[in-house]
C-alpha positions as CSV (number, residue, x, y, z in Angstrom):
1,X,-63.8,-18.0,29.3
2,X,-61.2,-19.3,27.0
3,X,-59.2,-22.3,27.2
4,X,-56.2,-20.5,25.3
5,X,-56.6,-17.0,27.9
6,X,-54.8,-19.2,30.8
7,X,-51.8,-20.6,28.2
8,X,-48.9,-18.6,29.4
9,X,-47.2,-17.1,25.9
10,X,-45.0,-19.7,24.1
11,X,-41.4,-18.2,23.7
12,X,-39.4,-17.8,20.5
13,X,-37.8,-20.6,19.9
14,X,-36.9,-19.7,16.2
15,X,-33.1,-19.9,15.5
16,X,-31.3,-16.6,14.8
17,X,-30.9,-16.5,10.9
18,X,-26.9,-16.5,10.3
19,X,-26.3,-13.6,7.8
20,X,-23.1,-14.7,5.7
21,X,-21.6,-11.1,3.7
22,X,-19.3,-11.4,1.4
23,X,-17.3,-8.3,0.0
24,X,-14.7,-8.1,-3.5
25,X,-13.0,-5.6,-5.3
26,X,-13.6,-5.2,-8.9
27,X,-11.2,-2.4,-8.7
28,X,-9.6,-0.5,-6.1
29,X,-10.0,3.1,-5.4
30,X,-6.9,5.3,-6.0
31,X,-6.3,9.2,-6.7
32,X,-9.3,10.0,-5.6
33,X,-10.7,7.9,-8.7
34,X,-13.5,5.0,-8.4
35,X,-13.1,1.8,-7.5
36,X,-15.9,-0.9,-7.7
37,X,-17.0,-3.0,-4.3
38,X,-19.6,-6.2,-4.9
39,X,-21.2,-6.9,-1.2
40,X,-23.1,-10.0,-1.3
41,X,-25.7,-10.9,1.7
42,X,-27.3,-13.9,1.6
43,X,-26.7,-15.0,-1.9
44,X,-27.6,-11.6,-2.7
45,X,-25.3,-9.1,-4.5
46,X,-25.4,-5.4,-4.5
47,X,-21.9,-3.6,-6.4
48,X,-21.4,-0.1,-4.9
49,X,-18.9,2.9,-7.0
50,X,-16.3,3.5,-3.8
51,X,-14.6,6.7,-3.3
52,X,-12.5,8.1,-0.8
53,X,-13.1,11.0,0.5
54,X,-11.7,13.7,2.9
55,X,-12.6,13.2,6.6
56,X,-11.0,15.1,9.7
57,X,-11.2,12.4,12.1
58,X,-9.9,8.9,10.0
59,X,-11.0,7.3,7.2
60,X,-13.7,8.1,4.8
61,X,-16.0,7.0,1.9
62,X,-18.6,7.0,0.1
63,X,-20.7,3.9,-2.1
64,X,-22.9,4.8,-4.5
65,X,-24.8,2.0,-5.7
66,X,-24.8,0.7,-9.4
67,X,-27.8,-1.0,-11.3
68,X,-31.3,-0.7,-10.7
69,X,-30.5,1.0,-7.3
70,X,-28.0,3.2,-9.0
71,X,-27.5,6.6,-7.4
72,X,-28.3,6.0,-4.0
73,X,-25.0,7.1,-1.7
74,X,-23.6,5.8,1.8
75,X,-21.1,7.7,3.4
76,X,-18.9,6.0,5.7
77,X,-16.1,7.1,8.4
78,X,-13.9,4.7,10.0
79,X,-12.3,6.0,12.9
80,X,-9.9,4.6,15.2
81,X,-12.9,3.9,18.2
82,X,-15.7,3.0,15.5
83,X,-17.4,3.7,12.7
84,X,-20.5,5.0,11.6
85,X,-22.6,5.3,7.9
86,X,-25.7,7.1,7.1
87,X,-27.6,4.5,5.6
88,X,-31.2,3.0,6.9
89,X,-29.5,0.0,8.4
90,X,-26.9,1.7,10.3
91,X,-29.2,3.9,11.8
92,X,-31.6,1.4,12.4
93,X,-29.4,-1.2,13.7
94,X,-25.7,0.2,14.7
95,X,-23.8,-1.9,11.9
96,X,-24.0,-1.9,8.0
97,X,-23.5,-4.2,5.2
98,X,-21.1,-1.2,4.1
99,X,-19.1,-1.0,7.2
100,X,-18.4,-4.2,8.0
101,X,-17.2,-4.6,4.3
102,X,-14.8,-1.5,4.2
103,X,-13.9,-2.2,7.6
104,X,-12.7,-5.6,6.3
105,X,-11.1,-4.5,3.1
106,X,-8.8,-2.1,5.8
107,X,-8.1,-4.8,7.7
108,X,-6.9,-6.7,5.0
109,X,-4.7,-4.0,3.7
110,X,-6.7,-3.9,0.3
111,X,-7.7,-0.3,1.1
């Protein structure tokens, strides 16, 4: 028999990480034209082309991302009782990089 069998497991004791997000316009959406976003996570930076576009319900729009990563599209809806995007993160997790930062650009009054 082993001596480690009859240790009972040793708990997480790791620190949540803090995730610090960061979001700036390079130039607003208007007319239906492009504006630029720069979301930055971690020291990390991603720039997105943002455009409004039509939603029933509130507030829509969709990032498409420029670079290396360029042509990959979010769509996001912020609505009055939430919010939602289509990416991998928001599905996975409930919350986005790209809502929080629209959400705080509306809140703001920059969009």
């Amino acid at each position: 028999m082993s001596i480690l069998a009859n240790r009972p497991a040793k708990a997480n004791t790791r620190k949540p990480r803090k995730v610090v997000r960061t979001v700036r316009f390079g130039l607003a959406p208007f007319d239906r034209k492009l504006g630029i976003i720069d979301v930055t996570v971690n020291g990390r930076t991603t720039s997105y082309f943002v455009r409004n576009i039509s939603s029933d319900f509130s507030r829509g729009f969709s990032l498409e991302k420029s670079g290396p990563d360029a042509g990959e599209v979010s769509h996001v809806l912020l609505e009055q009782d939430g919010r939602s995007c289509d990416c991998k993160g928001y599905l996975r997790h409930g919350h986005c990089k790209h809502t929080d930062a629209l959400l705080k650009l509306v809140q703001l009054g920059k969009l």
